[in-house]
C-alpha positions in Angstrom: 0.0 0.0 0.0 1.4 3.6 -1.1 1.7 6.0 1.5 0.1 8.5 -0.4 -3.5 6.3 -0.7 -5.9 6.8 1.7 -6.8 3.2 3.6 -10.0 2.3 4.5 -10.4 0.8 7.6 -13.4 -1.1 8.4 -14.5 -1.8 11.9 -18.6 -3.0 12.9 -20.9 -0.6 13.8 -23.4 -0.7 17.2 -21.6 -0.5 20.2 -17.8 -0.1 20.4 -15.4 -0.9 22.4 -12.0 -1.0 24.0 -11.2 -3.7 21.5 -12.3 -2.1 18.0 -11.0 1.3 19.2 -7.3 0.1 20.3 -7.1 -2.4 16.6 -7.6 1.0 14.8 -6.0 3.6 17.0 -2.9 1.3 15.9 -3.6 0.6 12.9 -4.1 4.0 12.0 -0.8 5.1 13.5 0.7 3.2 11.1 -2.0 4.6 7.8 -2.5 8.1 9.4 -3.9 8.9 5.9 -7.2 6.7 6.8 -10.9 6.8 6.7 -13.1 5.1 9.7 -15.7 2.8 8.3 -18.3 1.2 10.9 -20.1 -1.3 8.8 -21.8 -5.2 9.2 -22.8 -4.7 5.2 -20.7 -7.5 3.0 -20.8 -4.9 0.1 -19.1 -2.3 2.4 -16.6 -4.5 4.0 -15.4 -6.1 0.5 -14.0 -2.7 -0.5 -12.5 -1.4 2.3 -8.3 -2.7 2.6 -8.4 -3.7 6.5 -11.4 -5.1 8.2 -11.2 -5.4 12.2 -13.3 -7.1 14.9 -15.9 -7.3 12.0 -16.4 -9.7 8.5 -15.5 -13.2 9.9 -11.7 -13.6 9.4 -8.5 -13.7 10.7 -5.3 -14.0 7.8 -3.2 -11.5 9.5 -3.1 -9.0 6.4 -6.2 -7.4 5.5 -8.8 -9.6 7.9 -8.4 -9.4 11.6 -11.6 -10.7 13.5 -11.7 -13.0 16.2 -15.3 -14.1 16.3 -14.9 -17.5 14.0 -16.5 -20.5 16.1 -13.0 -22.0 15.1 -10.5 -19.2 16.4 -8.2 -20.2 18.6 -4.9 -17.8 18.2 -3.2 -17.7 21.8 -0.3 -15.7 22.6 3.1 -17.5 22.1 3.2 -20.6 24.7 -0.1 -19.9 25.9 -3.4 -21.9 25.8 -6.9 -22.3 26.9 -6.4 -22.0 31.4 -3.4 -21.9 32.9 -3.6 -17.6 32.4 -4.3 -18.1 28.6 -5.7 -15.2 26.8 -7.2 -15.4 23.3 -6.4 -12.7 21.1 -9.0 -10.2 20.4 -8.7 -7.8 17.6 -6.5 -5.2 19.7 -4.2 -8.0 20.2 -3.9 -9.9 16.8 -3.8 -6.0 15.3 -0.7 -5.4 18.1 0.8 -9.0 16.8 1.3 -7.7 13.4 1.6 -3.6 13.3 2.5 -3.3 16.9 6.4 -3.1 16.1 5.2 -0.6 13.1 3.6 1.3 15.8 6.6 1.6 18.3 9.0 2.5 15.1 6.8 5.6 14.5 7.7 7.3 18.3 11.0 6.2 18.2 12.9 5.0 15.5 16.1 4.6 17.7 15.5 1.2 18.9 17.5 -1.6 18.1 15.8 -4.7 17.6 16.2 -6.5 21.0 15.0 -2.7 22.6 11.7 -2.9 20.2 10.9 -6.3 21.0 10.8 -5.5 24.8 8.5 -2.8 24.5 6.4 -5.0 22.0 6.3 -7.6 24.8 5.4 -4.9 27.3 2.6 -3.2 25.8 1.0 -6.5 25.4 1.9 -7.4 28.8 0.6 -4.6 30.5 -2.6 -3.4 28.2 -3.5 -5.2 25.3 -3.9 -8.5 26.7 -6.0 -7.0 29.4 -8.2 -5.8 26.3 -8.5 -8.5 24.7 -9.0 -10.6 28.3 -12.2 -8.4 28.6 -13.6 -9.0 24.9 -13.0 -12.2 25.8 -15.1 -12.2 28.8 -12.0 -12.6 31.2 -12.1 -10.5 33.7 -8.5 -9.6 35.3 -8.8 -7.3 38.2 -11.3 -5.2 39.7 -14.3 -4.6 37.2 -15.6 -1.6 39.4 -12.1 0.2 38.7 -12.4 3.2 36.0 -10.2 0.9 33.4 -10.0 1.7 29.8 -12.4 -0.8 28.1 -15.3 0.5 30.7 -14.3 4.2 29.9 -14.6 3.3 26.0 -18.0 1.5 27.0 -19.8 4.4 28.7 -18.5 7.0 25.6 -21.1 5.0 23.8 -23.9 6.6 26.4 -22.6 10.0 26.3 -21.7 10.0 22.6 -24.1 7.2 21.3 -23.5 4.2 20.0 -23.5 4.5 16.7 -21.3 8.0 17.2 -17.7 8.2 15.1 -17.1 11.0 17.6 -17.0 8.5 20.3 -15.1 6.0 18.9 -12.3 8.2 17.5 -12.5 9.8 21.6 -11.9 6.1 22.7 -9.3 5.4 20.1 -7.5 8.7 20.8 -7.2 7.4 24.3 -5.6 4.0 22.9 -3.3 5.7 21.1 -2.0 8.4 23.6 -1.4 5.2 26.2 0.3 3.6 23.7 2.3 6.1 22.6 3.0 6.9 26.9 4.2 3.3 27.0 6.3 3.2 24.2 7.7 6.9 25.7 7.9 5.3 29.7 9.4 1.8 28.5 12.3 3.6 25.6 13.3 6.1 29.1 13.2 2.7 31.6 15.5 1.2 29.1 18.2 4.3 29.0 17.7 3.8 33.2 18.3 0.3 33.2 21.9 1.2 31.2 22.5 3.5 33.6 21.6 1.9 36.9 23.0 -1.3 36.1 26.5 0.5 34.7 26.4 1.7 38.3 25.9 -1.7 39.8 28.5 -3.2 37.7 31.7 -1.1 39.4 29.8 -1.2 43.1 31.6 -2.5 45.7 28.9 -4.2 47.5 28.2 -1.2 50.1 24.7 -0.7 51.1 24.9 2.6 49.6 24.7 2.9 46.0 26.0 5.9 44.2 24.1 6.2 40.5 25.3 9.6 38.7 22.3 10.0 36.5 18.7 10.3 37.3 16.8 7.3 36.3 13.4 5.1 37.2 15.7 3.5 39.8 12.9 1.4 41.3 11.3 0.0 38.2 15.1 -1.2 37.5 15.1 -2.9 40.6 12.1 -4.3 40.3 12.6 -6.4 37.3 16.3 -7.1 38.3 15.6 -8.0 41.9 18.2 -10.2 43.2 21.2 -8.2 41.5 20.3 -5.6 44.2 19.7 -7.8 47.0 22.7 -6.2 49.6 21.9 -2.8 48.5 19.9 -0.7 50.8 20.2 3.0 50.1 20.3 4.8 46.6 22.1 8.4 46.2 21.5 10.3 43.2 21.1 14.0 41.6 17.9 15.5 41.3 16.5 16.7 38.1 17.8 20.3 37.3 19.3 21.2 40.5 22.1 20.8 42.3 20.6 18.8 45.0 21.3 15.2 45.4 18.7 13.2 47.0 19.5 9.9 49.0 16.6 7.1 49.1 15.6 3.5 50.3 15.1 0.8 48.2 11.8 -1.1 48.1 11.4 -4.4 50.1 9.0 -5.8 48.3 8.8 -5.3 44.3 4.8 -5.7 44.5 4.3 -2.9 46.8 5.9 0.8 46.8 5.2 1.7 50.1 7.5 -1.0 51.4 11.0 -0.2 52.4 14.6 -1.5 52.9 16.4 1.3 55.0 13.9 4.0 56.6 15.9 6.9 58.0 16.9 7.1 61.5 14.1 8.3 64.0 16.1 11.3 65.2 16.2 12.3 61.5 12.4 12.3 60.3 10.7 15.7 59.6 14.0 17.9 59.5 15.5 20.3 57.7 18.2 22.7 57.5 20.4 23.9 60.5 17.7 21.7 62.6 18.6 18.2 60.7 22.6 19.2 60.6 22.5 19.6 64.2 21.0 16.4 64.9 23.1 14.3 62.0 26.1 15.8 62.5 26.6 16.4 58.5 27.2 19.6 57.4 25.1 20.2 54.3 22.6 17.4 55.0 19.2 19.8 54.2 16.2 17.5 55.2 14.9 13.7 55.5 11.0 13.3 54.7 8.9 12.8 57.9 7.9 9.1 57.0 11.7 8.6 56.4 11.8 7.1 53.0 14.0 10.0 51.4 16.3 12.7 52.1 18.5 15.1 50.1 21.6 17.0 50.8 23.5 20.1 49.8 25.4 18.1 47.0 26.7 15.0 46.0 29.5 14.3 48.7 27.0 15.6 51.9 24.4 13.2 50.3 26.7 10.1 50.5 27.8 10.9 54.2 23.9 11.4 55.0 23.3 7.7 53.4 26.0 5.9 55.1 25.5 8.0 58.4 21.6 7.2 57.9 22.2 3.1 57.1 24.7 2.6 60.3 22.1 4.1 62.2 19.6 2.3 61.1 21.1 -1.2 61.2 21.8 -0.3 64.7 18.4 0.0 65.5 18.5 4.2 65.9 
């Protein structure tokens, strides 16, 4: 297909959802020079170039519904129980354009990079589309998720409304486009956090010299951190360094390794100096998860100051 055509993309008509919405909002990332058709008519369908979630077949070129008695496309390794998720139209349209989709917000990628967001995307939103087409339900149903936002644009828009279903898949494709974002800046983090790792001398303190989504990295690398306690790092566009505690428990944020001494919690300034002893030290936060100092070197005497303390039961 020439760029310069305009694609037709066909999709049914009646209600929409989370499914149909997130097949074209890719889809039409990758033909921005589109026209929406929402059609059940043979006649209509036969002339458009892409048909999704509508017109009884899947070949993974031009036909992409998933309503055949006989489908049964699972995920790679995956099958019916055991947390298998047939693909839905968001998925099998992810499948085949997703890597398209990623190339067109960043082109930087190597292969192995674009292949982990691929997996991502699917991990963390399309399958739970597809889950709910499917009538899987993963998670709390009474949370505001994305396919029952999409499903109550049909009442406010109707549901036979191309406003509403270009509002749901203009919500599809701005998380997308936020994951592929998030996932390209967690992969320059993990570079950098693990770089750091690599020359640490096993201290409980660990010194990172760039800002980075230190927590995700941890989270997903888990045991290579297990003796580290304390992170010290720069802030964003200041001077300041800040000095944290790890998680202790990747499936909850609030959990942590190393809380600050007592004696430290809630100050600031000359107050906190006094108290620590450390020049330069400029405040701890009252629940005593992070701290920041005047610079780089006061941070690092905060941290180890802070973790002695602490493992001495202060």
């Amino acid at each position: 297909m020439t760029e310069d055509k305009k694609i037709r993309i066909a999709v049914h008509n009646g209600n929409f959802h989370a499914d149909d919405c997130t097949a074209f909002a890719i889809l039409s990332e990758v033909y921005p020079n589109n026209d929406l058709i929402r059609t059940r008519e043979p006649e209509i369908l036969a002339l458009c170039d892409f048909r999704i979630d509508v017109g009884g077949q899947y070949n993974g070129t031009t036909d992409f519904d998933h309503h055949q008695r006989d489908f049964a496309e699972f995920r790679p390794g995956e099958k019916e129980g055991d947390r298998g998720i047939k693909y839905a139209s968001a998925g099998l349209i992810w499948k085949h354009f997703g890597r398209a989709f990623i190339a067109s917000r960043n082109s930087d990628l190597t292969d192995e990079q674009a292949d982990f967001i691929l997996r991502e995307i699917d991990e963390q939103f399309i399958r739970y589309i597809d889950a709910n087409d499917n009538g899987i339900t993963l998670g709390d149903e009474n949370l505001p998720t994305y396919p029952k936002i999409v499903f109550m644009l049909n009442y406010r828009y109707g549901f036979h409304n191309l406003t509403g279903f270009r509002k749901g898949a203009d919500m599809a494709r701005d998380t997308i486009a936020g994951y592929v974002e998030y996932l390209s800046k967690y992969l320059e983090s993990e570079a950098v956090v693990l770089k750091a790792l690599k020359g640490h001398e096993g201290e409980p303190v660990l010194l990172v010299e760039q800002r980075a989504a230190f927590q995700e990295v941890v989270n997903r690398n888990w045991d290579l951190f297990e003796g580290v306690q304390l992170l010290v790092y720069p802030e964003i566009e200041t001077d300041r360094w800040r000095v944290k505690s790890l998680g202790a428990d990747p499936k909850d944020r609030f959990k942590n390794r190393c809380l600050a001494p007592v004696s430290w919690r809630g100050l600031s300034g000359e107050q906190l100096e006094q108290v620590s002893g450390i020049q330069g030290a400029e405040f701890v936060h009252p629940n005593g998860f992070t701290g920041g100092g005047r610079g780089k070197e006061e941070t690092l005497a905060m941290a180890r100051k802070w973790y002695e303390l602490t493992a001495a039961g202060a």
